[in-house]
Steps between C-alpha positions, in 0.01 A plus 500: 500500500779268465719497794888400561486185638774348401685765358520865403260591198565824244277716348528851436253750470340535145664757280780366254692643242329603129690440174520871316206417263251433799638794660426719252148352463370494841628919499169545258361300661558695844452795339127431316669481180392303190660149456431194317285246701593206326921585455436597885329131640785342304787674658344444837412160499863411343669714818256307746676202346894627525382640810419195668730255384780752588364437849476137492806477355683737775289284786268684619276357663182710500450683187322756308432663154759775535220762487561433126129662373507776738650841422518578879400319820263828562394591192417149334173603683382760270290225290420291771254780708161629414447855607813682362578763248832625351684768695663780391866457426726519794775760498675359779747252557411218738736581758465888498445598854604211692710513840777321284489776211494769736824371684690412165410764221764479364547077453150490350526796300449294165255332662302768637443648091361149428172541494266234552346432193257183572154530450285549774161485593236712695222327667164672386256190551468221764768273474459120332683211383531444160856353465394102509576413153843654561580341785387201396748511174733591775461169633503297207741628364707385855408160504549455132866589539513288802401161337724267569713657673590433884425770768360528830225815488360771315500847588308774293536870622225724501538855645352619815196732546715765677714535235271502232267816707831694503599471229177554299290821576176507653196698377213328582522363883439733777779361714851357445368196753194472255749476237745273620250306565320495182764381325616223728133348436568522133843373511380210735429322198796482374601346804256239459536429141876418592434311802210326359769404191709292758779773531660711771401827485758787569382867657722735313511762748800753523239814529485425862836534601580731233216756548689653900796585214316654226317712765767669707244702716362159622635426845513096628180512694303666216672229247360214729154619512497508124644154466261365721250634279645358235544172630174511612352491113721246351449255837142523379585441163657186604214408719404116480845428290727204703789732656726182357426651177593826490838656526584889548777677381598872553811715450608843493480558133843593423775291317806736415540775788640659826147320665575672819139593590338225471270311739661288770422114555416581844277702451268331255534159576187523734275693266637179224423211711095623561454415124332177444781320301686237560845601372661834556722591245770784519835656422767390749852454253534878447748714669199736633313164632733214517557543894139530584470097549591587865187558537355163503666488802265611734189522246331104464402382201138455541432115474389371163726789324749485277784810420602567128815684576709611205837348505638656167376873387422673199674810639850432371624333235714326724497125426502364856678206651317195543665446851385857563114406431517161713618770824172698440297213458637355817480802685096504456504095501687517880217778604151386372586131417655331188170403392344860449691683315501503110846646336431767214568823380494876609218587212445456164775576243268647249207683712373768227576245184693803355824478643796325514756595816605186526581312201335121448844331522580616827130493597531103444829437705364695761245177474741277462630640834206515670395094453897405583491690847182329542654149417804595709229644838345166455772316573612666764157537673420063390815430619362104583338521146620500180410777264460498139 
């Protein structure tokens, strides 16, 4: 994992914006619809390449595909696992139920009649692998769109097992620790392919922070036994990977709300730093979060770590200052040390490939934002050097 050693790198964390066409594709595709194959590789691997050199061209330093093939950072699974079935249709909407519905009926009214309409799986077998073509087209189809082009890493996200046992049902296992852990093995080698491939791989993991709000009768001490669990399984998923390789990034799920009961900073950050990565990534530039990098003041970086704070969010369309992202970066920076922290985003700006809340063009100044705060932090924090 690159590092900032001279000055402040960018990245973000996977998700970008869809044009209308691929958003109306990846919906069937979500959704276990019929689609053309062929019209469907085409559209991806042309996004892949807008994706990327949008990226390069904004500065960022460590890139990605933009999630481009995947019509969900969950559910992208659902042809990559052995063992599985369809579900019956849900008839709920994602959020129903949760500590943050509950408190604001009446904000997510409209959102509480949107029902969930993804396709979802059961597991009815023992759980394989069978996703290594995919992710290996994945791959390609990053480093094709990379050729000769100048960057300084790779990322590739690939979602966690705890979110991916949640959010699939299980039939088959006796336990939800059997389970958790049955599909961490599986998922392990996706892990691997990406590794093996010469890119960072990225833990997409908001189900653990997420799952103490979606659960309201779950107090903190029963929430930490379950993430420890959980954390537990994808550590040995990760077994025998170089930390340096891996990031992890979680969040609270949640782009447009009130986002008053969510998890705080506090009291996560020690069930975070047992996972075996060596990058933590998280949201810090949000109203709800953007105070939290106090706590770095009496909690050490462990050595060899690097933080992935984000310094713009996808929360508000709210194009923010450039001077404004170079205080946040600094903040961190003046805490854990200049060299180990990594400027990006909140979350993704796309995370279910069917929606749009924040519209591309303001989606790329918020880029353009994010590498000029970390041009204007590097100057200020290689005050001796100068800084491109």
């Amino acid at each position: 994992m690159k590092r900032s050693i001279d000055r402040i790198l960018t990245t973000h964390v996977g998700s970008l914006p869809r044009s209308p066409d691929m958003i109306d594709l990846m919906r069937a595709v979500g959704r276990g619809e019929p689609f053309d194959a062929r019209r469907r590789d085409e559209m991806v691997r042309d996004a892949v390449s807008d994706a990327v050199a949008r990226q390069i061209a904004a500065g960022v330093d460590i890139v990605s595909d933009g999630e481009m093939g995947k019509p969900g950072f969950i559910n992208y699974a659902n042809d990559r696992l052995g063992g599985f079935e369809r579900a019956p249709a849900n008839t709920k909407s994602m959020w129903s139920g949760t500590r943050e519905t509950n408190a604001f009926p009446e904000f997510y009214e409209s959102e509480s009649r949107n029902i969930d309409r993804r396709l979802r799986m059961q597991c009815v077998a023992p759980i394989t692998y069978k996703g290594h073509a995919l992710i290996e087209e994945d791959i390609r189809l990053l480093k094709s769109a990379l050729a000769g082009k100048r960057y300084e890493d790779i990322f590739v996200p690939s979602v966690s097992p705890s979110l991916l046992a949640n959010y699939q049902r299980n039939l088959f296992y006796k336990s939800n620790e059997e389970y958790v852990f049955a599909v961490a093995e599986a998922m392990r080698e996706e892990y691997l392919a990406i590794v093996d491939a010469g890119c960072i791989v990225q833990i997409d993991d908001p189900g653990l922070l997420s799952h103490h709000m979606r659960n309201p009768d779950l107090t903190m001490e029963e929430w930490r036994k379950w993430a420890d669990m959980q954390v537990a399984a994808l550590n040995n998923a990760l077994r025998g990977i170089p930390p340096e390789k891996i990031r992890h990034h979680t969040c609270h799920g949640i782009n447009m709300g009130p986002r008053v009961h969510e998890m705080e900073f506090k009291d996560h950050v020690e069930i975070v730093l047992k996972i075996n990565a060596g990058g933590y990534s998280f949201e810090a530039a949000n109203p709800r979060h953007e105070h939290e990098w106090r706590v770095w003041e009496t909690r050490k970086l462990p050595a060899g770590k690097v933080i992935i704070p984000g310094v713009v969010t996808q929360s508000s369309v709210l194009v923010e200052h450039p001077v404004l992202v170079a205080d946040r970066i600094e903040r961190f920076a003046n805490l854990v040390g200049r060299e180990n922290v990594i400027a990006s985003t909140d979350c993704g700006f796309a995370s279910s490939a069917t929606s749009q809340e924040i519209h591309p063009t303001v989606v790329w100044a918020k880029f353009d934002a994010l590498v000029e705060g970390a041009r204007i932090a590097s100057q200020r924090l290689w005050k001796s050097q100068k800084v491109a």
